[in-house]
N, C-alpha and C positions, 0 to 999 in steps of 0.2 A: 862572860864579859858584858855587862851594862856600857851601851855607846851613850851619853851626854851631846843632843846637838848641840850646835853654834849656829847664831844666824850666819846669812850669806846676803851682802847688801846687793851684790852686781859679779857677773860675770864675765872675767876676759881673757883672751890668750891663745893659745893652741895648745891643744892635749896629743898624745902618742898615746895610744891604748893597747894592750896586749891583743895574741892574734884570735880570732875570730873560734869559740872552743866546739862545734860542731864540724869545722874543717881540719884545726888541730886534732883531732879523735880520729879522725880520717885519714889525715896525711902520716900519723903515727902508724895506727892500723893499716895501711897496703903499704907504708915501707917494710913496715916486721914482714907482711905475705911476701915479698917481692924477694926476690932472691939475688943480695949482693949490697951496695952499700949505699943509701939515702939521705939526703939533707933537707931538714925543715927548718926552714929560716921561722923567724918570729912567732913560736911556738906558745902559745899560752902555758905557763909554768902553773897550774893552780891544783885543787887535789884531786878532781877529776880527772885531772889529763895523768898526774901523777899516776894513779890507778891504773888508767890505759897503759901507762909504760912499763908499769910494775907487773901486768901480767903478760904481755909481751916476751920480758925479762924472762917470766917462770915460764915461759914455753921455752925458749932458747936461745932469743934474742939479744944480742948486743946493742943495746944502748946508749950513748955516751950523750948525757944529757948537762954536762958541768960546764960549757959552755955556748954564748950566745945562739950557735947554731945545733941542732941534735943531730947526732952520728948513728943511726939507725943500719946493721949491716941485717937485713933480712933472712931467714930460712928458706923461702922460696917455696915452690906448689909441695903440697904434703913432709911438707921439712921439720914442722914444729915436731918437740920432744915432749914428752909427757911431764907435769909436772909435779915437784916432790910433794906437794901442800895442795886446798884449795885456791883457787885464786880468788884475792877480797878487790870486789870491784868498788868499793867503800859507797861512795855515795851515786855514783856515777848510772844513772839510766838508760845515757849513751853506752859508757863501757859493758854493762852487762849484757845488756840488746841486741848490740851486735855480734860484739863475741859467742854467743851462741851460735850466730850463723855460722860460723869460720868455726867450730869446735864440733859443729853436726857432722861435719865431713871427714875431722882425722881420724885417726885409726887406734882411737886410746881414750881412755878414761878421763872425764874431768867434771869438777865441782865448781861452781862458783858460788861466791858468798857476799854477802855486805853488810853495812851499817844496818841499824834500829829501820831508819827510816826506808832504806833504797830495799829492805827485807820486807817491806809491806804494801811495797809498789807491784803493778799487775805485772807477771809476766807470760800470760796463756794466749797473749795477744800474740806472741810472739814463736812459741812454742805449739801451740795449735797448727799454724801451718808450714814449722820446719817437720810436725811428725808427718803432715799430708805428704813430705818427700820422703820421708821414711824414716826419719830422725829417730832416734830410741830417748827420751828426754824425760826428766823425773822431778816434780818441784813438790813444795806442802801441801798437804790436802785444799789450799786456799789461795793454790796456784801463783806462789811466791818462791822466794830465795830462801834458803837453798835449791840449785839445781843441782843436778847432775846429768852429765850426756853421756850416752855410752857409746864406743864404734858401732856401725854398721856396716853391710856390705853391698846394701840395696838403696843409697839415695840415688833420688831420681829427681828428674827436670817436674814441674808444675808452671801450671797457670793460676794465676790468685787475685782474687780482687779484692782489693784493703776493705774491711766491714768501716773500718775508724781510720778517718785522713792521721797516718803518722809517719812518717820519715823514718824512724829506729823499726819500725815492724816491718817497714818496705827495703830499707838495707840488710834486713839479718837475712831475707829471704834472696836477696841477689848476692850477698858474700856467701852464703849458701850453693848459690849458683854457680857461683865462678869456679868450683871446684868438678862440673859436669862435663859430658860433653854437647850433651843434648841443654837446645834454651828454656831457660826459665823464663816465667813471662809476672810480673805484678802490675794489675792493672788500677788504677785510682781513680777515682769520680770527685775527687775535691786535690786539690794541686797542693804538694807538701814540698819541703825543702827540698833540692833536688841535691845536695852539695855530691851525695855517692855516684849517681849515674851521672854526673859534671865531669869529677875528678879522674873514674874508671874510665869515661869518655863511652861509657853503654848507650844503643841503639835506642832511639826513642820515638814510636809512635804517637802523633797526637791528632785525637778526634773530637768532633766539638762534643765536649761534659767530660772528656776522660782521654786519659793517657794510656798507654802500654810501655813497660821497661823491660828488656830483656838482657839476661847476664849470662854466659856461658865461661866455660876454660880459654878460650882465645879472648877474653876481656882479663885476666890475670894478670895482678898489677907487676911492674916494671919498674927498677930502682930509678930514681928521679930526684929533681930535685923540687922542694914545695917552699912558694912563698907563703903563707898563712894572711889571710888582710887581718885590719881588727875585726872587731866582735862588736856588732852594732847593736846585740841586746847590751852588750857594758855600755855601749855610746848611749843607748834609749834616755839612761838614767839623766847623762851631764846634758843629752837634747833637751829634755824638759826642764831640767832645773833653768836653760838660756833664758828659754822662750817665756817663762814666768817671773823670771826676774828684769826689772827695770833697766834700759841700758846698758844691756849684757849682750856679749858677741862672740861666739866660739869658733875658732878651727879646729875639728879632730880630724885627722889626717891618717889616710888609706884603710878609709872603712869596708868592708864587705858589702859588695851594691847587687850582691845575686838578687833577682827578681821575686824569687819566692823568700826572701826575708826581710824585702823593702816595704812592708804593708805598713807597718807603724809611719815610715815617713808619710806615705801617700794619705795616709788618715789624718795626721795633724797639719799635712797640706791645707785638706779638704775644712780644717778647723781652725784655719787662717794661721799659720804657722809662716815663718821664713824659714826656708831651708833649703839650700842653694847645694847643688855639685859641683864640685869643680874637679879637674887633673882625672878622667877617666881611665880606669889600665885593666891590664884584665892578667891572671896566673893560674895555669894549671887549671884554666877553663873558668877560672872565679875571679867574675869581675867587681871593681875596687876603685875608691877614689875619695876625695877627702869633702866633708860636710859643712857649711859654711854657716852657721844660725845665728837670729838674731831675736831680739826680744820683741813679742809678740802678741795683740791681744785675742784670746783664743775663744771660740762659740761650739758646742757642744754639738756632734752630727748623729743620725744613725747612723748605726753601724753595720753593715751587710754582713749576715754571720757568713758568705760565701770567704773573707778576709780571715777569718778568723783563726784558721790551721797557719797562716802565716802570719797573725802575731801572738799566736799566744806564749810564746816566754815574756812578750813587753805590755801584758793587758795590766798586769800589778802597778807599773811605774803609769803607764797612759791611766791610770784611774787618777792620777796626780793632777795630772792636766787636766781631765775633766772634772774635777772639784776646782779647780780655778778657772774655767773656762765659765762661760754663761749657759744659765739654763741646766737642768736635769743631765747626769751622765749617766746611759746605760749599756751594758752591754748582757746579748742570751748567744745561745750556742755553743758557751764555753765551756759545758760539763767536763772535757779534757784537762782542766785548772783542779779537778777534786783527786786528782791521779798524779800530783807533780811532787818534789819535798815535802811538799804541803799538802792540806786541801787550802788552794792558794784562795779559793772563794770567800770562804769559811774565814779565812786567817786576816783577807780583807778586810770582809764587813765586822768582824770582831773587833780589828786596832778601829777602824773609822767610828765606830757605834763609842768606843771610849774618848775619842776627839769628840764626840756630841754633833756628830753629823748622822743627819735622818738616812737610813738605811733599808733598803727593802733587799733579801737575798735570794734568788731563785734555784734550784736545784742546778742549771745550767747558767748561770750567771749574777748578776746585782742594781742596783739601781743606789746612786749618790744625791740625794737633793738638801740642798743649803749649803754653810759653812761650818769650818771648826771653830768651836766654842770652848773646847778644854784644850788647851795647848799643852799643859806641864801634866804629864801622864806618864807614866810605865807602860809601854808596849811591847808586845810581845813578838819574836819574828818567825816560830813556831819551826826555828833549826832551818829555816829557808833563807836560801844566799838570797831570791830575789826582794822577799817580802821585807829581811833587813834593811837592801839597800834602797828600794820603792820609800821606807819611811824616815830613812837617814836622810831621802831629798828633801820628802816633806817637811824633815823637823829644820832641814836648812832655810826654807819659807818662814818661820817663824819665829817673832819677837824673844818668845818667852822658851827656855830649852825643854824638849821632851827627850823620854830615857827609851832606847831601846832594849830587851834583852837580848841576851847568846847570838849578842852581834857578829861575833867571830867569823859564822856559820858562812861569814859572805866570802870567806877562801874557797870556797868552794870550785867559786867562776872566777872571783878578780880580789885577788889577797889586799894588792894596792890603792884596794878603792879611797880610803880615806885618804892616802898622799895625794891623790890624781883631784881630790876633791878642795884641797887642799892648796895645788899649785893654780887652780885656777878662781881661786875667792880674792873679792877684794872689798 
């Protein structure tokens, strides 16, 4: 599918946005562990979470996903059943990451598989220190997908400190845990989404430069019920299109306000942004509350790469805003961007260098200086949900339409995006 923008003169309204999809993967994941029957309210429906569910399912799981709320009845501690097929975790980085954890420890055989793309994403990050507990784990000589886990009889508790600030390398190793009796400890030097040790409600150490998270069998999750907020990377996208457009005003309403995924706000604060909180609440340890923006004119800041483990799903779309902000936009540290769908760096300065914007690329991140000069272009979104919709905002900024390609790819995270895009143009 080639997307054709449309300009977008002004922005207003309020948006509802689907639920937040690194808490959706979660709230799915310890309903299926939990033994007995769970509700997740406002469940991002998209094909990642799909995937989540769908392997759930092939373990044992009842899922009743055909309505507003999902009916999850769980298998409970060592319950799942082996299943008939590989599980395809499609594109899903999350799904694959963690499920490994929770498959180290049953007592049966399993494969996981995936798309072109999610099959050449790293996974020894992950796999390296489920085998330091004894995991028996088998990927391609290039340490991809396919795996395969085999039982063992000898996992045991660890201590681990993340090499790379990442949240899916630090969950697989604490759902790992939770099958022990003895604690596991993963300790961090740079602060990652906390949404697993929130929602488990895990013991948390903290010292100045570094954390300690500990997971044992007496953290095993319990049937519950889960509100899911939204998903403030889907928010990032309709944030910046407010705040760049003239006499635009948005409400999105009951966003995800967790601390370690609030950096994008605090950065475009710092870059004179409005963006107001209002209605505070908090579920299932995840707190939540509705964002109130206005248009804005915005000046380009350093960026402390300390920030940068907590925004990097929203650096694609914030490059938007720092091409209409003033002054040079740059951002380093982000080498973690060449390891997403994409290499989202790469896939950046490639669409930007065809708008005719001066472009400098670093190994670990980019430099944007000037304006765009070729508005009517073919771009390309290199099969990445974000890199689509980062340029579907842009082509909304401008006059003259630009063509996206394999726009589609943005089901990924948020199917809806063009309706939602949609209800709030005027």
């Amino acid at each position: 599918m080639i997307y054709k923008s449309e300009r977008i003169n002004r922005v207003k309204g309020v948006l509802n946005l689907p639920g937040d999809k690194s808490i959706s993967h979660r709230s799915v994941m310890f309903a299926a562990m939990a033994e007995g029957e769970s509700l997740v309210k406002n469940c991002l429906r998209s094909e990642d979470l799909i995937s989540t569910m769908n392997c759930f399912r092939s373990l044992g799981c009842d899922i009743d996903s055909s309505d507003e709320t999902i009916k999850i009845v769980g298998k409970g501690l060592s319950g799942f059943t082996k299943p008939a097929k590989p599980l395809d975790c499609g594109n899903s980085g999350t799904t694959s990451r963690l499920i490994t954890g929770v498959l180290a420890a049953q007592n049966f055989e399993t494969t996981l598989i995936g798309d072109k793309s999610l099959s050449m994403r790293p996974m020894l990050r992950v796999v390296n220190p489920l085998k330091e507990m004894g995991a028996l784990i088998s990927t391609t000589e290039s340490g991809t997908l396919p795996l395969t886990i085999y039982p063992v009889d000898n996992l045991k508790a660890i201590e681990y400190t993340l090499p790379v600030a990442s949240a899916q390398v630090k969950s697989a190793i604490l759902l790992s845990g939770l099958h022990l009796n003895e604690r596991s400890c993963v300790i961090e030097n740079e602060r990652t989404r906390n949404h697993t040790e929130k929602m488990l409600g895990l013991d948390v150490e903290e010292y100045e430069g570094y954390r300690k998270i500990y997971s044992s069998v007496d953290n095993y999750p319990e049937p519950n019920n889960y509100l899911v907020p939204s998903d403030i990377s889907s928010a990032s996208f309709f944030i910046v299109l407010t705040l760049l457009l003239p006499d635009s005003e948005l409400q999105i309403k009951n966003v995800s306000l967790n601390p370690t995924r609030t950096g994008l706000i605090k950065l475009l604060k710092q870059m004179g942004a409005s963006i107001e909180t209002l209605n505070h609440n908090e579920s299932s340890g995840e707190e939540y509350g509705d964002l109130l923006v206005k248009s804005s004119k915005l000046k380009n800041v350093e960026i402390d790469p300390a920030i940068i483990a907590n925004i990097i799903d929203e650096i694609p779309i914030l490059s938007v805003a720092g091409l209409f902000a003033d002054g040079p936009f740059a951002i380093k540290g982000a080498g973690e961007l060449r390891h997403k769908e994409s290499d989202r760096i790469n896939a950046l300065c490639e669409n930007y260098k065809l708008l005719g914007v001066s472009v400098s690329e670093f190994n670990d991140g980019f430099c944007l200086d000037g304006k765009v000069s070729n508005q009517e272009h073919l771009l390309d979104s290199y099969g990445d949900h974000r890199i689509a919709m980062t340029f579907g905002i842009l082509g909304a900024l401008f006059d003259e339409s630009t063509q996206i390609n394999n726009f589609e790819c943005l089901s990924i995270s948020n199917p809806d995006f063009l309706n939602q895009l949609k209800s709030i143009a005027h």
